[in-house]
C-alpha positions in Angstrom: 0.0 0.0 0.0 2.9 2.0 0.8 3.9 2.2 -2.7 0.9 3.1 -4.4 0.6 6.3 -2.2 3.6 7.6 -3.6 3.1 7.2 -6.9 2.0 11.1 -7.5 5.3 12.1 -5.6 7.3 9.8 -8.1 5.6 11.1 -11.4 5.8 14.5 -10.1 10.0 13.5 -9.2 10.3 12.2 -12.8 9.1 16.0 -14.3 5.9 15.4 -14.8 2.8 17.5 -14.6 -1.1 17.8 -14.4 -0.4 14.3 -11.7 -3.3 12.7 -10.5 -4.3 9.5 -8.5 -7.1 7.2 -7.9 -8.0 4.2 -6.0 -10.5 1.4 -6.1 -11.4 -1.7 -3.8 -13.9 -4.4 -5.1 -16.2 -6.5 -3.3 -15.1 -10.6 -4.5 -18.0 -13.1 -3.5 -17.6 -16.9 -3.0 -16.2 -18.6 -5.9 -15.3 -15.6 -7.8 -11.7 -15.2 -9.6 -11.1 -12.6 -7.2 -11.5 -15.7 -4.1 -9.8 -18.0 -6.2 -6.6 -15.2 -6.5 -7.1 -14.7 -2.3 -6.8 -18.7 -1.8 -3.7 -18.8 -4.1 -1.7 -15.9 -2.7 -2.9 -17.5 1.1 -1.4 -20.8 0.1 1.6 -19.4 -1.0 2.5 -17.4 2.0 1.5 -20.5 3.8 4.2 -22.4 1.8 7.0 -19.6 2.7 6.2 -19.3 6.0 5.3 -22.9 6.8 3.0 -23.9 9.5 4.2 -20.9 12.1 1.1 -18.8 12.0 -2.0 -21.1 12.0 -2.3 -24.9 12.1 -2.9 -26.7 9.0 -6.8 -27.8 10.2 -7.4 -23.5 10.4 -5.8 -23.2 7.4 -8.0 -25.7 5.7 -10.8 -24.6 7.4 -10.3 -20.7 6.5 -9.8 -22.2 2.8 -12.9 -23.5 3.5 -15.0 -20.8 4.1 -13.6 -18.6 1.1 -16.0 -20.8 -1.0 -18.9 -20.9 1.2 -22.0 -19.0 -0.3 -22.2 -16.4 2.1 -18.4 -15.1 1.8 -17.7 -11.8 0.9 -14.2 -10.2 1.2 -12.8 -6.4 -0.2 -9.6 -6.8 -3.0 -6.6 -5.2 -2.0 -6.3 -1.4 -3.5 -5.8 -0.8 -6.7 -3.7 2.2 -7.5 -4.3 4.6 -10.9 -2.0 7.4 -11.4 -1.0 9.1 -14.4 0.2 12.6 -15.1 2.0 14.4 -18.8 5.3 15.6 -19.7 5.5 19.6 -19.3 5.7 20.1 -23.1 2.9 17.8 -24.0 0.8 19.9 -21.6 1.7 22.9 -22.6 0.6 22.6 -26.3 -2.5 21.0 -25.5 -3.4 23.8 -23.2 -2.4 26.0 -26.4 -4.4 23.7 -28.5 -7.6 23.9 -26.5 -7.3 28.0 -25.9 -7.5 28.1 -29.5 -10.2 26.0 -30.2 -12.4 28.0 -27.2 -11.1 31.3 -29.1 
């Protein structure tokens, strides 16, 4: 999350101008490829970090539940910044004062 909050700082460290940032979180149900990318990334930090955190029935049983009807569960943020090189700004503010004039 850290990183995605300083995007705009890094665009506007790279020259850029006209910065701007958004983000979104989605809802992923039961069974949905947004679950099925939740179980994957769980059982891969369960493979790195072994069996310190949890034992292997919770695990199972937290698996489990991820594909039970009534689960619901928020994506991790999704960062969207973007922002224009000074000259490309400048002539498209040129541009569009001479198509209002």
């Amino acid at each position: 999350m850290r990183h995605g909050r300083l995007l705009p700082q890094k665009l506007q460290s790279n020259g850029l101008v006209n910065i701007g940032a958004e983000t979104s979180v989605f809802v992923w149900k039961a069974r949905s490829a947004g679950t099925g990318l939740l179980k994957l990334n769980c059982e891969e930090l369960r493979e790195a970090t072994g069996w310190r955190f949890m034992s292997p029935n919770e695990f199972e049983a937290d698996m489990n539940r991820v594909d039970e009807q009534d689960f619901f569960t928020l994506s991790q943020r999704l960062w969207t910044a973007w922002g224009q090189l000074p000259d490309v700004a400048e002539s498209r503010s040129w541009w569009a004062a001479g198509m209002a004039g």
